[in-house]
NUGUMI-572305 format. One record per residue (C-alpha): z, y, x; residue number from 1. Coordinates in nm, 3 decimals, m for minus. Example, Ala and Ser with C-alpha at 12.3 -4.5 7.8 and 13.67 -1.06 7.14 Angstrom:
<site <0.780 m0.450 1.230> 1>,
<site <0.714 m0.106 1.367> 2>,
END
This chain:
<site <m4.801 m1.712 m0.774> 1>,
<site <m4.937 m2.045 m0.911> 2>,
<site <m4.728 m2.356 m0.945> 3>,
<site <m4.816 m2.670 m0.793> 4>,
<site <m5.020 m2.740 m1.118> 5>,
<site <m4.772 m3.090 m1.192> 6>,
<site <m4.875 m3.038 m1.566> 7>,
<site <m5.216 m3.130 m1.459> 8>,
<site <m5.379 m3.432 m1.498> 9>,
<site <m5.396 m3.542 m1.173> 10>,
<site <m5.634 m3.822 m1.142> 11>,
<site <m5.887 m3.669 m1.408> 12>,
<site <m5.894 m3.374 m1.191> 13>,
<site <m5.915 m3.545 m0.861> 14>,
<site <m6.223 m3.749 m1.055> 15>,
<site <m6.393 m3.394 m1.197> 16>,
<site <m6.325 m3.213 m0.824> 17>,
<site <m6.505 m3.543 m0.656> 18>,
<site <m6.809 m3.471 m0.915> 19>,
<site <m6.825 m3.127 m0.839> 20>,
<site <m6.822 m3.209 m0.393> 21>,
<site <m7.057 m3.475 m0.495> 22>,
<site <m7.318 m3.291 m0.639> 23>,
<site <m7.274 m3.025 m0.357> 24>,
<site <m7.304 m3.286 m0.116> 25>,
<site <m7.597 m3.453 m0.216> 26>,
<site <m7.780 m3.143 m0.176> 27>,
<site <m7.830 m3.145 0.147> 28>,
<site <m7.953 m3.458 0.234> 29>,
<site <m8.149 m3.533 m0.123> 30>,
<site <m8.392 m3.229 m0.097> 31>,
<site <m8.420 m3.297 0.349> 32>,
<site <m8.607 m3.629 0.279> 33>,
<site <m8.789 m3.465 m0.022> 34>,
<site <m8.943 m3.163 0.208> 35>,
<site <m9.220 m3.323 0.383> 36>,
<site <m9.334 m3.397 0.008> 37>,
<site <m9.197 m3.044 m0.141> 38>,
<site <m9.398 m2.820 0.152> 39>,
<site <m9.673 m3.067 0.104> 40>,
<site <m9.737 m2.963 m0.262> 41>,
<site <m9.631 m2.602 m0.259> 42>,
<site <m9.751 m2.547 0.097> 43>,
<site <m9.530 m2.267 0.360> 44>,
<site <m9.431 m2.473 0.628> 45>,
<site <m9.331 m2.162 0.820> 46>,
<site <m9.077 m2.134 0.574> 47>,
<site <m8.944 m2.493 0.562> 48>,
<site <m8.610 m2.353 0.737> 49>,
<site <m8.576 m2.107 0.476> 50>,
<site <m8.538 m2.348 0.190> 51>,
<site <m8.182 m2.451 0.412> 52>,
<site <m8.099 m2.123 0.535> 53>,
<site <m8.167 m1.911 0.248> 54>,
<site <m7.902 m2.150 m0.001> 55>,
<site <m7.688 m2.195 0.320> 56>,
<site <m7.647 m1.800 0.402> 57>,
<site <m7.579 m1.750 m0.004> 58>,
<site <m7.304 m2.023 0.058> 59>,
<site <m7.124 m1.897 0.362> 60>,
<site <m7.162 m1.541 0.204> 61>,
<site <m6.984 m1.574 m0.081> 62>,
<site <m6.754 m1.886 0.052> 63>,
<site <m6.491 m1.608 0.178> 64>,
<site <m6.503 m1.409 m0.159> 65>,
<site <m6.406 m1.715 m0.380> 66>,
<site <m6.140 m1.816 m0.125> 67>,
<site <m5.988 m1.491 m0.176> 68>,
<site <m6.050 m1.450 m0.561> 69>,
<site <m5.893 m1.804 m0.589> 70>,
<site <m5.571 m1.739 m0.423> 71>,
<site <m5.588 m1.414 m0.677> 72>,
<site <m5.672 m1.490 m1.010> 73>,
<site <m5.629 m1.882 m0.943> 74>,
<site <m5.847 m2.150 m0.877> 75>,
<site <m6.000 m2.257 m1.193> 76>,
<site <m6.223 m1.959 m1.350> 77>,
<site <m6.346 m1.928 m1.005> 78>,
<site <m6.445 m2.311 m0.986> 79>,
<site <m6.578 m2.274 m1.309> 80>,
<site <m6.793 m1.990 m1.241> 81>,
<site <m6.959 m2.165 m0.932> 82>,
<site <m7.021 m2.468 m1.089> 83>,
<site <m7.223 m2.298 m1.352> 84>,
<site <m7.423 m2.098 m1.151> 85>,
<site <m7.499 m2.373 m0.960> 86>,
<site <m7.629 m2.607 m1.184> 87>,
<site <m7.848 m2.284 m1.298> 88>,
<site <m7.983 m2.244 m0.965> 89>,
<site <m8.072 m2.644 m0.988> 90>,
<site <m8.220 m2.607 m1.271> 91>,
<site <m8.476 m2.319 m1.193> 92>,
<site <m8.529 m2.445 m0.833> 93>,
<site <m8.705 m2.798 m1.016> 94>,
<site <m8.892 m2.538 m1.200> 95>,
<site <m9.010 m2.385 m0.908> 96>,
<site <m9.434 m2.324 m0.843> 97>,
<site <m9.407 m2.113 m0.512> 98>,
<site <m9.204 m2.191 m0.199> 99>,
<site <m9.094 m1.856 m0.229> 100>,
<site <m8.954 m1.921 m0.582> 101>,
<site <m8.808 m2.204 m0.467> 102>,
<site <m8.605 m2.032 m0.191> 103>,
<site <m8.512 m1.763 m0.487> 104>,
<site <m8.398 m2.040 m0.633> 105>,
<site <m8.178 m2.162 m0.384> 106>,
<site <m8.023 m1.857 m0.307> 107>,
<site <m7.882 m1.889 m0.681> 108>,
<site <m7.783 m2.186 m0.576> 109>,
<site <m7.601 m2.109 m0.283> 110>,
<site <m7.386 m1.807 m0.471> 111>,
<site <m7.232 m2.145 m0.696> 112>,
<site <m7.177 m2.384 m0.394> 113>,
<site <m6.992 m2.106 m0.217> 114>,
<site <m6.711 m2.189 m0.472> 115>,
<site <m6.797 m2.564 m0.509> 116>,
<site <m6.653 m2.663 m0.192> 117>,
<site <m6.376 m2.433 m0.080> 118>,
<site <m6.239 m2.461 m0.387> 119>,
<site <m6.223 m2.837 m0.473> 120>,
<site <m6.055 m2.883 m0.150> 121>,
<site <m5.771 m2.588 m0.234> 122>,
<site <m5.731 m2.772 m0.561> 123>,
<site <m5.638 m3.071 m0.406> 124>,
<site <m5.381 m2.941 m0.174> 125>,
<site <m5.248 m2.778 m0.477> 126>,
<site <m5.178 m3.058 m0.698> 127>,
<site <m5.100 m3.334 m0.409> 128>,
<site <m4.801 m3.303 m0.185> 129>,
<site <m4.781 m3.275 0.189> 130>,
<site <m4.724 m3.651 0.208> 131>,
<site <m5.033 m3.782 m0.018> 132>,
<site <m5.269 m3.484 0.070> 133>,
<site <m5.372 m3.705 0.434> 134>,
<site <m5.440 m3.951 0.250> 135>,
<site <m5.626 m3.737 m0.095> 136>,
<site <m5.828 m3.539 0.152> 137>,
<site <m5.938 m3.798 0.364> 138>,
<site <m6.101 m3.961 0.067> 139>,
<site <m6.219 m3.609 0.005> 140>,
<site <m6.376 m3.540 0.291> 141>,
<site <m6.521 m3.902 0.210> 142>,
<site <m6.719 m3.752 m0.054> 143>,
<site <m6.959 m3.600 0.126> 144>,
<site <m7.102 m3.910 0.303> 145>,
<site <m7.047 m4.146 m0.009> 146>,
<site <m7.185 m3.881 m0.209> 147>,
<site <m7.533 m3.857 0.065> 148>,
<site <m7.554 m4.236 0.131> 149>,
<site <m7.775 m4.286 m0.210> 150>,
<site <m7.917 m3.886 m0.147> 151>,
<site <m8.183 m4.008 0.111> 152>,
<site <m8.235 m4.318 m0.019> 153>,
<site <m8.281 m4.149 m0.432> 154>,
<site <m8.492 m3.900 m0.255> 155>,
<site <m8.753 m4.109 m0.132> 156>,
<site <m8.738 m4.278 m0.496> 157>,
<site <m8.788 m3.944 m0.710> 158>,
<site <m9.066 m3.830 m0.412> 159>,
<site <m9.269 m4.186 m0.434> 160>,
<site <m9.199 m4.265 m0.815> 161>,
<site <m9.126 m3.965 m0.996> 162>,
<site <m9.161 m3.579 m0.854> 163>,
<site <m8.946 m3.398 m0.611> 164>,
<site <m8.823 m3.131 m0.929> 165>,
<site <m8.553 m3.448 m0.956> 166>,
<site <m8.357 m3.382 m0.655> 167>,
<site <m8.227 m3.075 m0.812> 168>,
<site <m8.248 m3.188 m1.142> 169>,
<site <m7.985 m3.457 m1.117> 170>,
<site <m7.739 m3.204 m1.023> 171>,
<site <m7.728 m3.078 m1.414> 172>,
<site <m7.550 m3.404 m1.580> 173>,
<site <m7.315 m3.384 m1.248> 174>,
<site <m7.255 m3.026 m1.307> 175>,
<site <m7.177 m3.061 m1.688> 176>,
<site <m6.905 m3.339 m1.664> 177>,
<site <m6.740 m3.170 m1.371> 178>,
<site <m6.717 m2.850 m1.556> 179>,
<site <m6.587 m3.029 m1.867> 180>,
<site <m6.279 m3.159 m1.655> 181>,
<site <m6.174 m2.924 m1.504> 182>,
<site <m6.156 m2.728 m1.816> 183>,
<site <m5.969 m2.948 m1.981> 184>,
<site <m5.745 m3.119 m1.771> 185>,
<site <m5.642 m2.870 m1.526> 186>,
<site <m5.398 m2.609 m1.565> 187>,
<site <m5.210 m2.354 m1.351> 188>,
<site <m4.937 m2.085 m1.410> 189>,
<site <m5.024 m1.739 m1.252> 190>,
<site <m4.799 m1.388 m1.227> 191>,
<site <m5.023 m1.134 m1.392> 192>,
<site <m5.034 m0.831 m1.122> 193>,
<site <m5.294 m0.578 m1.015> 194>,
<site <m5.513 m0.607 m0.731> 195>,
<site <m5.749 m0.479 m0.489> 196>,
<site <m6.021 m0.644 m0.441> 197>,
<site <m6.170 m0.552 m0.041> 198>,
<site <m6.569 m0.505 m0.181> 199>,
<site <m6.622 m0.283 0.098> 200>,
<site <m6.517 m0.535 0.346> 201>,
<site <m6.729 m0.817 0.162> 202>,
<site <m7.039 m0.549 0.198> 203>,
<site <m7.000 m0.498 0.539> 204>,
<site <m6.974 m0.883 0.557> 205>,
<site <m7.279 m0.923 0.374> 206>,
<site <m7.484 m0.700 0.596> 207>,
<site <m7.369 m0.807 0.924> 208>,
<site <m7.449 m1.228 0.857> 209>,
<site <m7.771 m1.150 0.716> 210>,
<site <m7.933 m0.903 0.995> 211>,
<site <m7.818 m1.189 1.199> 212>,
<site <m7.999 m1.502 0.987> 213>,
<site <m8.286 m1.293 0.956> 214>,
<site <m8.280 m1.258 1.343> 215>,
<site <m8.257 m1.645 1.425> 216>,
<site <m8.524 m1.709 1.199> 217>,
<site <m8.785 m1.462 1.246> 218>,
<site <m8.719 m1.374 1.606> 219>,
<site <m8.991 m1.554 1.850> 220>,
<site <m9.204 m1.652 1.528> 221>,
<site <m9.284 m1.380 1.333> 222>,
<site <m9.141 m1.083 1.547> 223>,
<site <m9.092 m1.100 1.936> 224>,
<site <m8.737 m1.120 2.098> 225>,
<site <m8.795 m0.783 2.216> 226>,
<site <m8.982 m0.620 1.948> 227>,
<site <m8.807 m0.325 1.738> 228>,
<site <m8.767 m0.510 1.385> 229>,
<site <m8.544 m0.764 1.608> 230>,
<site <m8.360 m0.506 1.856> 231>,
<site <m8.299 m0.292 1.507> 232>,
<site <m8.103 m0.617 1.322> 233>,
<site <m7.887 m0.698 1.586> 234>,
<site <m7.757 m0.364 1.603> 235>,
<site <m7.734 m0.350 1.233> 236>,
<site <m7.526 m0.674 1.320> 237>,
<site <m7.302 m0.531 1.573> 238>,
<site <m7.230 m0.216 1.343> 239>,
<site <m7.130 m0.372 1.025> 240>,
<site <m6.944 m0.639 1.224> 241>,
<site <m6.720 m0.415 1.404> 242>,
<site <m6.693 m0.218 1.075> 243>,
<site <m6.571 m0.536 0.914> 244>,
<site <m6.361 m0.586 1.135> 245>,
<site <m6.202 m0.233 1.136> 246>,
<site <m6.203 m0.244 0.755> 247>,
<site <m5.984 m0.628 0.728> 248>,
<site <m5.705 m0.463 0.941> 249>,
<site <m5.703 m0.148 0.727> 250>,
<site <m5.698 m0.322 0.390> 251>,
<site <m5.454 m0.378 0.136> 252>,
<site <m5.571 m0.749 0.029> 253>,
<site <m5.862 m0.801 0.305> 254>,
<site <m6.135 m1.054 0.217> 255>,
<site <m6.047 m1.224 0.509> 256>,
<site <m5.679 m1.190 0.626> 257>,
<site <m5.729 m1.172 1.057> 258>,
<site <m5.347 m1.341 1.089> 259>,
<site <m5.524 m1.626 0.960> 260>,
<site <m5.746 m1.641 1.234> 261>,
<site <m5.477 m1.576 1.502> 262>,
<site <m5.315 m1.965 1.452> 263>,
<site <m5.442 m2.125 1.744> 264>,
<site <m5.481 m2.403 1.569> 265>,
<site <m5.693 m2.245 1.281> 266>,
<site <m5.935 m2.071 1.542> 267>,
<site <m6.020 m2.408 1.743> 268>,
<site <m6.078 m2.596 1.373> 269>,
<site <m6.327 m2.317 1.224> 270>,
<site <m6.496 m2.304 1.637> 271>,
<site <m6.526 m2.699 1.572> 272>,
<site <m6.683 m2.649 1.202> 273>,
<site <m6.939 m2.355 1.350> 274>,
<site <m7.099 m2.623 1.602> 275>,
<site <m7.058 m2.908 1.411> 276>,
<site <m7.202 m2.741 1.130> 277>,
<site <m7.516 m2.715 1.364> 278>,
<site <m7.522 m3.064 1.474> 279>,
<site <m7.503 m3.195 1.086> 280>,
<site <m7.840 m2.952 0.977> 281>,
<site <m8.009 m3.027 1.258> 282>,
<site <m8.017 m3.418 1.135> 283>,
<site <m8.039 m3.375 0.791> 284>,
<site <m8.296 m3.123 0.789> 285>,
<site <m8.524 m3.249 1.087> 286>,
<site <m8.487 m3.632 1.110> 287>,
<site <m8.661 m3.718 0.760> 288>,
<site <m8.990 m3.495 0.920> 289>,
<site <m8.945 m3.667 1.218> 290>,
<site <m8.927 m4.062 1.080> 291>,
<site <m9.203 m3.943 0.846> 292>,
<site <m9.466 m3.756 1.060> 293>,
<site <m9.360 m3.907 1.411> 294>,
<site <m9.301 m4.266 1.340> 295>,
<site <m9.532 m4.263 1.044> 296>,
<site <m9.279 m4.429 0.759> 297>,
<site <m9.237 m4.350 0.425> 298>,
<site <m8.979 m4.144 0.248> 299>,
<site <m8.763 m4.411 0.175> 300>,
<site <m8.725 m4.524 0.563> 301>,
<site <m8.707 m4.166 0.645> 302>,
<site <m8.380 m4.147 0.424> 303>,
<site <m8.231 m4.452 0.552> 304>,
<site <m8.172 m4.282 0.861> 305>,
<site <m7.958 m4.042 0.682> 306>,
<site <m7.741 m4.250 0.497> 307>,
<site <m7.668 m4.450 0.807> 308>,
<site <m7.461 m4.116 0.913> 309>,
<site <m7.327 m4.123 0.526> 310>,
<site <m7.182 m4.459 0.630> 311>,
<site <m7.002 m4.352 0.935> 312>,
<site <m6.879 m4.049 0.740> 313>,
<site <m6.674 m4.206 0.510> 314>,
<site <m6.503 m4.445 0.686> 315>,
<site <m6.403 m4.232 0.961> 316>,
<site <m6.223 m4.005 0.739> 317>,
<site <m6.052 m4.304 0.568> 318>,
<site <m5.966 m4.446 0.876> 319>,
<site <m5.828 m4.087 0.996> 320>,
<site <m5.679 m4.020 0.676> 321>,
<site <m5.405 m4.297 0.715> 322>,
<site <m5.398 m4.303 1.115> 323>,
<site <m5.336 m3.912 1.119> 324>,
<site <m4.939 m3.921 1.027> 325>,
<site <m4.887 m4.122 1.313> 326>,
<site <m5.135 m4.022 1.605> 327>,
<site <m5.155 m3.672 1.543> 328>,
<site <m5.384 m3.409 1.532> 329>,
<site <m5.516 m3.391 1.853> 330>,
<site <m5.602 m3.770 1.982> 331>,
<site <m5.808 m3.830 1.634> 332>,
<site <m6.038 m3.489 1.701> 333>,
<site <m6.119 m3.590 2.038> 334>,
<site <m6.207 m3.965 1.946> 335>,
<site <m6.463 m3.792 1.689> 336>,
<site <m6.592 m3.523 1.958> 337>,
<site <m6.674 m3.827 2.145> 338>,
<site <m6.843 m4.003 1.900> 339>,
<site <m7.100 m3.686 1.882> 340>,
<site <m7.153 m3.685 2.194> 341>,
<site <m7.268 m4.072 2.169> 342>,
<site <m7.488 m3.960 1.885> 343>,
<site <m7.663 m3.687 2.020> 344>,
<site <m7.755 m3.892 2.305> 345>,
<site <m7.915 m4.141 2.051> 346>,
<site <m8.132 m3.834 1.916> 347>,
<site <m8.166 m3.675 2.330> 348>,
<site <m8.396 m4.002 2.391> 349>,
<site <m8.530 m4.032 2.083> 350>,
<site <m8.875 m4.112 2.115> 351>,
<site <m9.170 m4.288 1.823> 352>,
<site <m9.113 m4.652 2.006> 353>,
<site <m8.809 m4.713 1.916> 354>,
<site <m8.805 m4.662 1.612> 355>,
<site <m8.603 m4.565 1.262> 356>,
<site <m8.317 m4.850 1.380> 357>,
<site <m8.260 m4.597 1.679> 358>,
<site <m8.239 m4.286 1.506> 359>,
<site <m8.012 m4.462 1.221> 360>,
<site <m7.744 m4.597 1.486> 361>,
<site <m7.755 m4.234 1.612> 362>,
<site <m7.620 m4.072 1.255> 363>,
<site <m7.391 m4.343 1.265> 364>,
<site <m7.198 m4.216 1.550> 365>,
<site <m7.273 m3.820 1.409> 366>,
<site <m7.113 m3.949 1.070> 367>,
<site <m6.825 m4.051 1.270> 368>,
<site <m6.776 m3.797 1.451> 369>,
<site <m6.813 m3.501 1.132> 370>,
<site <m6.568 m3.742 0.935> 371>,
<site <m6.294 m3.729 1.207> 372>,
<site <m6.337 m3.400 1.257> 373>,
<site <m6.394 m3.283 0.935> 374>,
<site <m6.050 m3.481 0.792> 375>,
<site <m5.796 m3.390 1.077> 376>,
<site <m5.914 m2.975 1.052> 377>,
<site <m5.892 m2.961 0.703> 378>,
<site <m5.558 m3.149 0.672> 379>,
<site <m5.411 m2.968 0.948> 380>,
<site <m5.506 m2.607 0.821> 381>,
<site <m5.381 m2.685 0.499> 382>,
<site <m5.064 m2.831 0.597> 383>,
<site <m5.024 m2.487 0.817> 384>,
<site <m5.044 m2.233 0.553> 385>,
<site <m4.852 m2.163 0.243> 386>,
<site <m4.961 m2.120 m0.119> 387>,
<site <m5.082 m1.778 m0.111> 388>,
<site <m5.329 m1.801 0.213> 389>,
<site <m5.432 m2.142 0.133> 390>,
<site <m5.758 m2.073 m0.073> 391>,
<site <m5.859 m1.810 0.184> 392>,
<site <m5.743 m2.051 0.497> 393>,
<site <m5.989 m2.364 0.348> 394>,
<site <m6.232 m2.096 0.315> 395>,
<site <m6.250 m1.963 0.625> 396>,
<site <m6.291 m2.330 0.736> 397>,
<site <m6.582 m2.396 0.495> 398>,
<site <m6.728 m2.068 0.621> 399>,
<site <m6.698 m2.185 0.974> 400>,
<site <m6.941 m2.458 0.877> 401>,
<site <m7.176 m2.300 0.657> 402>,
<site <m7.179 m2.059 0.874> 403>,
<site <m7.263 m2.322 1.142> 404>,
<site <m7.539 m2.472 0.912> 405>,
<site <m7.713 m2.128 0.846> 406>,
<site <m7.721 m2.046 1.185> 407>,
<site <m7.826 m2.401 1.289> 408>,
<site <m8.102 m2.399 1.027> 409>,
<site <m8.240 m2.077 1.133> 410>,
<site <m8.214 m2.157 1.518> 411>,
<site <m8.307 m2.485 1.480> 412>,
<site <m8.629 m2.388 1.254> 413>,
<site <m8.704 m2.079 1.492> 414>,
<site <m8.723 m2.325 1.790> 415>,
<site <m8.909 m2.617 1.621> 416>,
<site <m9.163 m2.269 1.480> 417>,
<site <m9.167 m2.133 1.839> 418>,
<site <m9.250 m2.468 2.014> 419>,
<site <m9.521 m2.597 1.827> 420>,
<site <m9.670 m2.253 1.815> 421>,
<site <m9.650 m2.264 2.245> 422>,
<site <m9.824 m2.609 2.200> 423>,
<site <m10.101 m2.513 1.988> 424>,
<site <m10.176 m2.221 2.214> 425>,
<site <m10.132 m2.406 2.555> 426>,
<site <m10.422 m2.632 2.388> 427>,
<site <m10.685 m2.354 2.335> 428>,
<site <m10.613 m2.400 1.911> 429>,
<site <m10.515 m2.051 1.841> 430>,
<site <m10.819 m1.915 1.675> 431>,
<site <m10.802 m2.203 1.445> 432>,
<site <m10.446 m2.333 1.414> 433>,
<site <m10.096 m2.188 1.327> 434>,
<site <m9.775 m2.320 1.252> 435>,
<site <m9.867 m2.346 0.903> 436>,
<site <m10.143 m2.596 0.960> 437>,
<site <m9.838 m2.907 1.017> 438>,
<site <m9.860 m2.848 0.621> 439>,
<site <m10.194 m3.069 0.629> 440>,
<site <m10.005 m3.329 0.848> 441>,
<site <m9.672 m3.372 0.596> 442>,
<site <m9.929 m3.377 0.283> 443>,
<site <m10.177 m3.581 0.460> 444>,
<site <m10.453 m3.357 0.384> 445>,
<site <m10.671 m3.500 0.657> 446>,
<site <m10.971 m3.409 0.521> 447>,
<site <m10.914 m3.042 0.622> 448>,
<site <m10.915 m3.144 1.007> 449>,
<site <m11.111 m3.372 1.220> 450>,
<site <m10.885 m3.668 1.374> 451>,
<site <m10.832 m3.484 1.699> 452>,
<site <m10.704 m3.175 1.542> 453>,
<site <m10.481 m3.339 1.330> 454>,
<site <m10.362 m3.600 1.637> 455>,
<site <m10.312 m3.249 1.786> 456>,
<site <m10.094 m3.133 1.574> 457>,
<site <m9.869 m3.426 1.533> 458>,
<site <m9.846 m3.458 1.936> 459>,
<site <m9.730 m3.112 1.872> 460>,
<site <m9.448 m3.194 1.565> 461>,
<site <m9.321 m3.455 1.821> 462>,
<site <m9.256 m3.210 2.096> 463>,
<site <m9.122 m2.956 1.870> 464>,
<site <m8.898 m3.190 1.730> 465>,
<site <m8.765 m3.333 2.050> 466>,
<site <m8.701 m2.980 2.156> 467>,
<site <m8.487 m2.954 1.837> 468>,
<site <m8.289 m3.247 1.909> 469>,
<site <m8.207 m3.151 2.259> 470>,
<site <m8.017 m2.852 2.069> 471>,
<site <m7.834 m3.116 1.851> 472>,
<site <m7.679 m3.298 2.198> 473>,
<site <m7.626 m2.942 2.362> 474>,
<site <m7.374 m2.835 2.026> 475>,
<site <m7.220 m3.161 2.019> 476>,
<site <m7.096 m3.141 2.419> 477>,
<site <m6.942 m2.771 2.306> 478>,
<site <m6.831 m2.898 2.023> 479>,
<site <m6.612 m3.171 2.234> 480>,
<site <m6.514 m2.909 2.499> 481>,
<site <m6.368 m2.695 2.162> 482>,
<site <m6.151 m3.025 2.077> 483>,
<site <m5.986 m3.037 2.384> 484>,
<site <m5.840 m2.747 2.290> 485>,
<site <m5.663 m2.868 2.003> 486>,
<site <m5.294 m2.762 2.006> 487>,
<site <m5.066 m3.089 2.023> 488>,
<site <m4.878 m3.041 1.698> 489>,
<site <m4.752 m3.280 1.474> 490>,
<site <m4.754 m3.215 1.040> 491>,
<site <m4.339 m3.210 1.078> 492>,
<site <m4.386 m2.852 1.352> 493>,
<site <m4.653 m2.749 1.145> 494>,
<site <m4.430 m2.770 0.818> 495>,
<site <m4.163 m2.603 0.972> 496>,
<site <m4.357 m2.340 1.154> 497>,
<site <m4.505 m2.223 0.787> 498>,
<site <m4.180 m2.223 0.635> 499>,
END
């Protein structure tokens, strides 16, 4: 077992961890605002959801495995080894000449960030006690909207000054110092035993999540609902599933322990993450194609409606940070359901009249609601646990919403795919359009189509992009029915039902 790391230096690691989230963060919103420009130079628009899903599913994939190898053989080689890779994956994905290098590229990337975050977040409840970890991981959770507030904005800049290659690029320097600090300054004490590591159970794993991405983005696009590729994955699905399942309970040290699952209070957090997770992609991979193509503004406007929700973020998890000792659990989850609810119905009746304003006081309210949410779960699981489930328990958490994102990305991209195909074939355009002819309207290629066609096919972005965003409200109202859920517990029963 590891100590609580004390001979650590606390605030250099807390400073090298913060790196580490930040450049995971940034991701996601830094490359959204950079796609229009990224598809518009390397052309696949019926892959744009790939570029998410493909780093996403390499994330929640491997998110469990670290969890489990941390609480194993410690926290540190394993944060180490993601980092690396990750800043690899940056590197080659600037590089990148195809859109199908480019998703190679962020699969690569994906395999590091499934360490990144699980694993800065364990560290911290390692090295903080119960009493300053609501106030360490609020700031934490922090990170990932101060960390995306300048993504959007230093996306447009690198897309209309320099070349989109820089949104993954300025990962590397990030990347480096992290890795240096946490080398350096933190330390932990760990019994040498044997163990067994449950590779059949992370194969079966493997398997089952991707027969099912490859499902919700393929299915109604490339193959029909009904049509045997489709029928033959979700049975693949089912099968190595309900192997996976057999194989945790039969396990010596299962990749994913099912008693952790059993807390009540553990299963409503990671349900919360899963939709949630589908409400955050849905913005930050959608909104910057719809400011830019809909409303017609430029990159830089297109991120500002982004880092609006980066605002709200932050300060939510501040505020919930320091309120959650003496409200509880439950009453702070519900106040940040609610504000989803008031966000998605920003983005239900969004419409080109009114505006970026509109769709920026929308991720306000989102970035509320993901910070409260996002603060009180973590917190809550962490404070449940003890040492030795801890890494796998933040996991499972972090999996919850990547696997939320993955899923989101792929359903969302499958039903923005599937709608503006239906519109381009309700409009007699099928001999001469596809879904890969929006690449002419994000490049502005308009000498390829008359005016008409290419009015066409933006009427048709708009629609499919509405469509998309009446997805967003539906996941936020389950996501507030999940809340009410919540068990009323306090941190004091939550100690003493762990010890």
């Amino acid at each position: 077992m590891a100590n609580k790391t004390r001979t650590s230096k606390r605030p250099l690691v807390l400073s090298s961890i913060i790196l580490a989230m930040f450049m995971s963060a940034i991701e996601g919103t830094i490359v959204s605002t950079a796609m229009p420009s990224i598809v518009g130079d390397l052309g696949g628009f019926s892959l744009y959801s790939w570029v998410f899903s493909g780093y996403l599913l390499m994330t929640a994939l491997t998110i469990l495995i670290y969890g489990k190898l941390a609480d194993l053989f410690g926290r540190k080689p394993v944060m180490i080894f993601g980092i690396s890779i990750f800043v690899i994956g940056s590197l080659l994905a600037g590089l990148s000449s195809s859109m199908t290098l480019l998703i190679l590229f962020r699969f690569i990337q994906g395999i590091g960030a499934g360490a990144v975050q699980p694993i800065a977040t364990t560290m911290v409840g390692d090295i903080y006690t119960v009493q300053e970890r609501s106030k360490i991981q609020g700031y934490l959770s922090s990170v990932w909207g101060i960390s995306a507030i300048i993504g959007p904005a230093l996306g447009g800049v690198f897309v209309q000054y320099l070349n989109w290659a820089w949104v993954f690029w300025m990962n590397i320097p990030l990347g480096l110092l992290s890795l240096i600090g946490i080398s350096l300054f933190f330390h932990e004490n760990l019994e040498k035993t044997t163990h067994d590591i449950d590779y059949k159970g992370s194969a079966l794993l493997f398997l089952a999540i991707s027969s099912i991405m490859i499902v919700f983005i393929e299915g109604g696009t490339a193959w029909g609902w009904t049509s045997l590729p489709i029928i033959l994955l979700i049975l693949l699905f089912l099968v190595c599933f309900s192997l996976f399942i057999i194989q945790e309970t039969k396990a010596e040290e299962p990749i994913v322990p099912l008693a952790v699952w059993k807390k009540p209070l553990i299963a409503i957090a990671n349900s919360v993450n899963l939709t949630t997770g589908v409400i955050m992609i849905g913005l930050s991979s959608f909104l910057p194609a719809y400011v830019q193509i809909v409303m017609g503004e430029p990159a830089v406007v297109a991120g500002f409606t982004l880092t609006t929700m980066s605002i709200g973020w932050p300060i939510a998890s501040t505020i919930t940070g320091r309120l959650i000792l003496r409200m509880g659990y439950r009453p702070l989850a519900v106040i940040g359901g609610v504000s989803l609810i008031i966000g998605g119905c920003f983005f239900l009746l969004l419409s080109p009249s009114k505006g970026p304003v509109w769709a920026g006081i929308g991720s306000f309210f989102i970035g509320i609601g993901m910070g409260m949410t996002t603060t009180v779960y973590i917190i809550s699981i962490q404070n449940s646990v003890d040492w030795k489930l801890r890494g796998v328990a933040t996991a499972s958490n972090m999996f919850m919403r990547q696997m939320g994102n993955s899923v989101g990305a792929a359903l969302l991209g499958g039903i923005l795919n599937k709608r503006l195909n239906t519109f381009i074939e309700s409009e007699g355009a099928g001999s001469h359009l596809s879904v890969n002819s929006a690449n002419a309207v994000l490049s502005g290629q308009k000498s390829h189509f008359s005016s008409r066609t290419m009015s066409l096919l933006r009427e048709g972005l708009t629609l499919a992009l509405h469509t998309v965003y009446i997805a967003v409200f539906i996941f936020a109202v389950i996501s507030l029915i999940l809340i009410l859920f919540t068990p009323k517990q306090s941190i004091a029963e939550l100690d003493n039902e762990n010890h």
